[in-house]
C-alpha positions in Angstrom: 1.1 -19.0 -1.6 -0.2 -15.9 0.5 -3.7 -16.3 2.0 -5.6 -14.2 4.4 -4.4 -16.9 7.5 -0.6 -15.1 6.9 -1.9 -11.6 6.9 -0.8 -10.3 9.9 -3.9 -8.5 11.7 -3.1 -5.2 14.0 -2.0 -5.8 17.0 1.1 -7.3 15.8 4.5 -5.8 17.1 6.0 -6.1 13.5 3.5 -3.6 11.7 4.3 -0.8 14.5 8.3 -1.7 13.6 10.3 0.9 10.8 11.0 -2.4 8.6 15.2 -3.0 7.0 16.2 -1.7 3.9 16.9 -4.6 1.3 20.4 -5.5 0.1 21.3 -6.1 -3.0 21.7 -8.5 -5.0 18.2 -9.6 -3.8 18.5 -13.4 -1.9 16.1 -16.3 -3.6 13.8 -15.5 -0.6 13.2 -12.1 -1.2 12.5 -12.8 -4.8 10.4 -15.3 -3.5 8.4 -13.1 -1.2 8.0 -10.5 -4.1 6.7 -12.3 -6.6 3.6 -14.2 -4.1 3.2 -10.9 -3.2 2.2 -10.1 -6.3 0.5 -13.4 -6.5 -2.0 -12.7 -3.4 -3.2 -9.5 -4.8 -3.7 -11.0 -8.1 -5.6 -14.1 -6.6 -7.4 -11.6 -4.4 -8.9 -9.4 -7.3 -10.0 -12.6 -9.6 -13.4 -13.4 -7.9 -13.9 -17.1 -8.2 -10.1 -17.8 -6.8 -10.7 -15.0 -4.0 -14.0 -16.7 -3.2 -12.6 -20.0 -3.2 -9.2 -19.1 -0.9 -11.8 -16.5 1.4 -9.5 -13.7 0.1 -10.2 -9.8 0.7 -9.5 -8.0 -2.3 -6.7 -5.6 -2.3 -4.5 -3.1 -4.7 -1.4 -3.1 -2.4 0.5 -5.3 0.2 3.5 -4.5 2.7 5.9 -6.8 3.6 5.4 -6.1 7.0 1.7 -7.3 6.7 3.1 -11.0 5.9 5.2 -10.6 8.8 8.1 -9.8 7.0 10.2 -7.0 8.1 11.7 -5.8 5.0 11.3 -2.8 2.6 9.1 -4.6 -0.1 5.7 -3.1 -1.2 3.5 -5.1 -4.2 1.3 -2.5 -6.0 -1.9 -4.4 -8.8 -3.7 -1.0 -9.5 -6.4 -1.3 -11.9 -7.0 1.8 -13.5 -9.9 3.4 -12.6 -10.5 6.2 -15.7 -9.3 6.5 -19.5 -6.3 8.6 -18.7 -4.7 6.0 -16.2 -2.6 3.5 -17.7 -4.2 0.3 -17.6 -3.1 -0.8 -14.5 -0.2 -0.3 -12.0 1.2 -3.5 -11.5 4.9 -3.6 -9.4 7.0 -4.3 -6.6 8.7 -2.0 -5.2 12.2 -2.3 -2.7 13.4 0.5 -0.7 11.0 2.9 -1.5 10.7 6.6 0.1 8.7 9.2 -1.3 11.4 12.1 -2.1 8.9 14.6 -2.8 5.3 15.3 -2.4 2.6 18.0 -3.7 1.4 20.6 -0.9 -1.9 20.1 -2.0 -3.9 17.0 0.2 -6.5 14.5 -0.7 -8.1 11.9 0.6 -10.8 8.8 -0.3 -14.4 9.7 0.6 -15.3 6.3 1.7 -12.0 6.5 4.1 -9.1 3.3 3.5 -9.0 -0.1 4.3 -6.5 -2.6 5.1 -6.0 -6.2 5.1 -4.6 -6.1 8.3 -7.4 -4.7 9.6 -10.3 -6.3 10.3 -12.8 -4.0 11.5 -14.4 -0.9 9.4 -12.5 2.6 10.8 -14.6 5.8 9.9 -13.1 8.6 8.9 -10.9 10.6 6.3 -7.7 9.9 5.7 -5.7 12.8 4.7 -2.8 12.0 2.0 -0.7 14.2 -0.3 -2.2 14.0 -3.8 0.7 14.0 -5.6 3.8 12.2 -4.9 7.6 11.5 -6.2 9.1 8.1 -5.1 12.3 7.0 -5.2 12.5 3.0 -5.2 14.8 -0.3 -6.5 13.4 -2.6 -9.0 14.6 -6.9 -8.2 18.0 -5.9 -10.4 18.6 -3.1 -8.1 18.3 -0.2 -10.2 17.0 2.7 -9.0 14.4 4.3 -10.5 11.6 7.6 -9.6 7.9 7.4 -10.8 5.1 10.2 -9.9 1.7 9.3 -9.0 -1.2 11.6 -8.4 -4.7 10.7 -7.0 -5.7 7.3 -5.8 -2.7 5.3 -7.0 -0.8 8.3 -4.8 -2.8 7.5 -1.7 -2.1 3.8 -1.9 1.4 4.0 -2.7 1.2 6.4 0.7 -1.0 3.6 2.3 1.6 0.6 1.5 5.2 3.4 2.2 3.3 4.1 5.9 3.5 0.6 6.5 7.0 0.3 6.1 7.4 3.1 8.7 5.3 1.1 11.6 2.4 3.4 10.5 -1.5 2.5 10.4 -3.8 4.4 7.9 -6.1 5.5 11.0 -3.4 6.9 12.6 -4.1 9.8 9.9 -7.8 10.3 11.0 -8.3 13.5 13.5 -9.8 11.2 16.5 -12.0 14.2 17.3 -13.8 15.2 13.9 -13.0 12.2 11.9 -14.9 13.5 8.6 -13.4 17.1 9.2 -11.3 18.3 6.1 -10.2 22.0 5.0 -12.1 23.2 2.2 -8.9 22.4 -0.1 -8.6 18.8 0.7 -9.7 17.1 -2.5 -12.1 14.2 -1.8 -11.6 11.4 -4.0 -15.0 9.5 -4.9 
C-alpha cells in the first residue's frame, strides 16, 4: 500500500528524469504498481482512511512520484459539474498528449502536488483542451479528449513523466500575470 512516507518529495533526482516507456505485455509488478496507484488516491479522497494513514488528498499520481521511473499515470477525478461524467477514474501507460487546443487556461487557486510540500503561488498556465494518446493494462491503444480541469491534471500528471514540476510553468517575475484570454478556472 502507497502512503505519503513513499511519495517522493522534490528534490529527488527521479522526478527531474524523462521516465521509460512500458513494454508490453505488462510484468505482475507493473500491474502491481497500477492498481495501488489507484488505491492511494482512492484511500486519499475517503476522509476517515486519509485521516487515519495522514494522507493528502489527490486526483492524480505519477509513477515517478513513488519513485518509479516508468510511464504510468493514475487519474480518480470526481466530477465537479452535471455535464462531467461522474468521475474519471484510470490508469494510464505511455501516454503523450498528440494534440492540444491553442486556447490556455489555468486554476485560479494555482496547483498542487504531493511531491511538494510547501504552498507555490502563482498561475499555472495549461492548454484547456487536450487529445491523448495512451495504453490501457491489455495494451491497446486508445485516444480520449479532455477539456478544463480534468485537462490541466491530465497535463499535471504527463509533465511529470517528462521530469517536469507544475511551478516550472509559473512566470518567476509576475506569477499571477495572464493574457486577457487565459481562462481562469475557479
Amino acid at each position: 500500500m502507497i502512503t505519503m512516507d513513499n511519495i517522493i518529495r522534490e528534490g529527488h533526482p527521479t522526478l527531474r528524469r524523462s521516465a521509460d516507456l512500458v513494454t508490453f505485455p505488462l510484468s505482475a509488478e507493473d500491474r502491481k504498481i497500477a492498481a495501488e496507484m489507484m488505491e492511494f488516491l482512492s484511500n486519499s479522497q475517503d476522509e476517515k482512511i486519509a485521516e487515519q494513514l495522514n494522507l493528502r488528498a489527490g486526483v492524480g499520481l505519477a509513477a515517478p512520484q513513488i519513485d518509479v521511473s516508468k510511464r504510468i499515470i493514475a487519474l480518480l477525478i470526481p466530477g465537479e459539474y452535471e455535464d462531467d461524467p461522474p468521475e474519471l477514474a484510470k490508469v494510464m501507460f505511455n501516454p503523450k498528449i498528440i494534440s492540444h487546443s491553442v486556447e490556455s487556461a489555468c486554476l485560479k487557486g494555482g496547483e498542487g502536488c504531493l511531491s511538494v510540500d510547501r504552498e507555490v503561488p502563482g498561475f499555472v498556465v495549461r492548454h484547456s483542451r487536450i487529445t491523448v494518446a495512451y495504453q490501457d493494462a491489455e495494451g491497446a491503444t486508445h485516444k480520449a479528449r479532455y477539456k478544463g480541469y480534468t485537462a490541466i491534471v491530465v497535463q499535471h500528471e504527463i509533465d511529470h513523466l517528462n521530469g517536469v514540476m507544475f511551478y516550472d510553468h509559473i512566470n518567476e517575475q509576475a506569477p499571477f500575470a495572464v493574457a486577457d484570454d487565459i481562462i481562469i478556472i475557479e
